[in-house]
C-alpha positions as CSV (number, residue, x, y, z in Angstrom):
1,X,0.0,0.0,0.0
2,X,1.0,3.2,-1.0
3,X,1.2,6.1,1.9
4,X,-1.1,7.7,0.2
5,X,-3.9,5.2,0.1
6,X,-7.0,6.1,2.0
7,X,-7.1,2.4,3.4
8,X,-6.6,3.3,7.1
9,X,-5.9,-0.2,8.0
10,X,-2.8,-1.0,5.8
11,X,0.8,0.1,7.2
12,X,3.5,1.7,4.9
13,X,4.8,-1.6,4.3
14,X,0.8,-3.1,3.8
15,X,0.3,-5.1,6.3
16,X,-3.0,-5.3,8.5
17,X,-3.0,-3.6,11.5
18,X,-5.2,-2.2,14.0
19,X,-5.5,2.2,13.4
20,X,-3.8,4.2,16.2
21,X,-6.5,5.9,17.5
22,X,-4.6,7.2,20.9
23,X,-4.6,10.9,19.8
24,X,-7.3,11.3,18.5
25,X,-9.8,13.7,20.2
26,X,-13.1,12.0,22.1
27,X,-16.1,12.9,20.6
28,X,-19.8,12.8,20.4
29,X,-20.3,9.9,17.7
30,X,-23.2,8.9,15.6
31,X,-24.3,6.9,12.9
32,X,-26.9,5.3,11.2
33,X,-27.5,2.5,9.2
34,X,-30.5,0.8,7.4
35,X,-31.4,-2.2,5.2
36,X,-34.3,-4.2,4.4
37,X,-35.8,-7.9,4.6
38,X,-38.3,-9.2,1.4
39,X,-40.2,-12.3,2.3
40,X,-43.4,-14.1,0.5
41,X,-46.9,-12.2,1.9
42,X,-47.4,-15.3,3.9
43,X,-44.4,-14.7,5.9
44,X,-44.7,-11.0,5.8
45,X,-48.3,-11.7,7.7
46,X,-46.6,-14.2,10.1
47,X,-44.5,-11.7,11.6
48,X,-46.9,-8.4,11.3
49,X,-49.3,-10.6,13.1
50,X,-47.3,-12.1,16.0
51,X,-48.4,-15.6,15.4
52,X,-44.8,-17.1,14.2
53,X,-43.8,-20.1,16.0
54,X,-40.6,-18.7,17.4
55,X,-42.3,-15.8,19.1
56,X,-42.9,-12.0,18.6
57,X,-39.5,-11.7,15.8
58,X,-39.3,-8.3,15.6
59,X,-38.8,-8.1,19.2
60,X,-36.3,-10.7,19.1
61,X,-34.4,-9.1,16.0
62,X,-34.2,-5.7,18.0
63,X,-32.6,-7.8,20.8
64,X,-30.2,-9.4,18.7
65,X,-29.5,-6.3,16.4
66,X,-27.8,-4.3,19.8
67,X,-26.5,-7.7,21.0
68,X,-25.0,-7.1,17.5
69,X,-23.6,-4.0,18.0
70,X,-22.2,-4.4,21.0
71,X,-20.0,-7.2,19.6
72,X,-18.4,-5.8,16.6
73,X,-15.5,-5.5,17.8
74,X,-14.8,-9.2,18.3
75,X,-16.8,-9.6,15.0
76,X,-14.8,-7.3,12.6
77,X,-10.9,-8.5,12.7
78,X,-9.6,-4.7,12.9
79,X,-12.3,-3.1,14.7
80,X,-11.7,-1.6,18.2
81,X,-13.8,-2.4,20.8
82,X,-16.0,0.9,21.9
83,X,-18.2,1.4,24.6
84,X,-21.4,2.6,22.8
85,X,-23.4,4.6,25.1
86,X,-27.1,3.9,23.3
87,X,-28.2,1.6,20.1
88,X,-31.5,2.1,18.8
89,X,-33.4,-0.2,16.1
90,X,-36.5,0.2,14.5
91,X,-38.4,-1.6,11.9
92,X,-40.6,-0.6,9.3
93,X,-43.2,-3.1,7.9
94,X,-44.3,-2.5,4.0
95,X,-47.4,-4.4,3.3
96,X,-47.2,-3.4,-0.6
97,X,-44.3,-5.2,-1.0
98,X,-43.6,-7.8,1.8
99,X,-40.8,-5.9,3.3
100,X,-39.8,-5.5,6.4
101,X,-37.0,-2.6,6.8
102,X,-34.4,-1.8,10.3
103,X,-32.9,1.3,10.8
104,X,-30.4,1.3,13.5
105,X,-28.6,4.3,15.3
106,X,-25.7,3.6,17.4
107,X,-23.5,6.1,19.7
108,X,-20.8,6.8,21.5
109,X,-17.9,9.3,23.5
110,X,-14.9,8.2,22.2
111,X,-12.0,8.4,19.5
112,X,-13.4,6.4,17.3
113,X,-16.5,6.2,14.8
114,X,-19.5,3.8,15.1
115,X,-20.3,2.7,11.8
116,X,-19.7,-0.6,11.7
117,X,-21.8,-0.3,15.0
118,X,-24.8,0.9,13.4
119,X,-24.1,-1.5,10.4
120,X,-23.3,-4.5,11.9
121,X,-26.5,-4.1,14.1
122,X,-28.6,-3.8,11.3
123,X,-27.2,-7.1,9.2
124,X,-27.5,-8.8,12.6
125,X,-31.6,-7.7,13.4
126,X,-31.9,-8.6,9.5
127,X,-30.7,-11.8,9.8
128,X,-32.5,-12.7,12.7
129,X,-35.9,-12.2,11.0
130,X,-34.4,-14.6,8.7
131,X,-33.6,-17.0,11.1
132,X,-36.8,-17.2,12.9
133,X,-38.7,-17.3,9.9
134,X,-36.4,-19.8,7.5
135,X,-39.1,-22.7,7.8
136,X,-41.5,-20.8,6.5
137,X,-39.9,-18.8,3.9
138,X,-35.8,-19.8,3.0
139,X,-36.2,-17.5,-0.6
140,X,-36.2,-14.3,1.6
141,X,-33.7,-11.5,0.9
142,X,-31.7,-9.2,2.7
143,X,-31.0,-6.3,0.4
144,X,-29.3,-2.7,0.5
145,X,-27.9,-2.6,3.8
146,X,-25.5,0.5,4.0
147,X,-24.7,3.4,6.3
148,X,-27.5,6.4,5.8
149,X,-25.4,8.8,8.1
150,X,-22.2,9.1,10.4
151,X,-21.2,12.6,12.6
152,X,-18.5,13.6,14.9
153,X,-14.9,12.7,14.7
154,X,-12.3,14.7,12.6
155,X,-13.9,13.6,9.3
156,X,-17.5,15.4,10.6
157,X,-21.2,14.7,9.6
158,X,-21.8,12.5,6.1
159,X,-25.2,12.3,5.0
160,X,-25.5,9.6,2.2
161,X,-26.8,10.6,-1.5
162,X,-30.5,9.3,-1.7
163,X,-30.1,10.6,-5.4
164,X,-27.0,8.0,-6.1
165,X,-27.8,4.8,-7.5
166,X,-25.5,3.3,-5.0
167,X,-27.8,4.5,-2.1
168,X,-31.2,4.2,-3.5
């Protein structure tokens, strides 16, 4: 890797290694993340209704989803582990199109960024809705999952481009 490359986790010589956070300044961080969940209408009605087998899943998947946060840093090789101070998941249900979407905001006082926080929550709460349901439903799909928005830190706020195909 060149000195110049904006891969933070590459040394001069390119090898992996954890980023020196150390001097950097603690700050009020936040960021948010979002992705969705398509399922048959049956399955989509099992979990609006409450009457899957497994139990109330959304509840479960919010569960799951800050369990999920909490852990990134022993999920994500060369992630540091942060202490978040709140994680927040919500799910939106879309009848018209059997889709189930989580939005999850995660935070923290620190030196470093929470996006993979707020990202791996949301893959996490997405694939529990596809665990619990899987029996009745294993063609389900867990689409567009990316970071809507990240502030504090040195870099400041990022908002993501709804116009971009890439964020649609």
């Amino acid at each position: 890797m060149s000195q110049d490359s904006p891969l933070t986790h590459f040394d001069a010589a390119g090898q992996a290694h954890m980023v020196d956070v150390g001097a950097k300044t603690e700050t009020a961080r936040r960021a948010r993340a979002i992705g969705r969940i398509r399922m048959q209408p049956a399955t989509f009605e099992l979990i609006g209704s409450g009457s899957a087998r497994k139990g109330d899943v959304l509840g479960i998947a919010r569960i799951a989803a800050i369990q999920g946060a909490k852990r990134t840093g022993e999920l994500i090789p060369l992630c540091h582990p942060i202490a978040l101070t709140r994680v927040a998941v919500e799910f939106e249900l879309d009848e018209s199109t059997s889709t189930v979407t989580c939005t999850t905001t995660a935070e923290t006082f620190g030196r470093t960024g929470v996006e993979m926080e707020a990202l791996t929550a949301c893959s996490i709460g997405l694939l529990t809705i596809y665990d619990m349901c899987k029996a009745a439903d294993r063609g389900m799909v867990i689409e567009e999952i990316r970071l809507l928005e990240k502030a504090g830190g040195k870099s400041g706020h990022w908002v993501a481009d709804t116009r971009s195909p890439l964020t649609r």
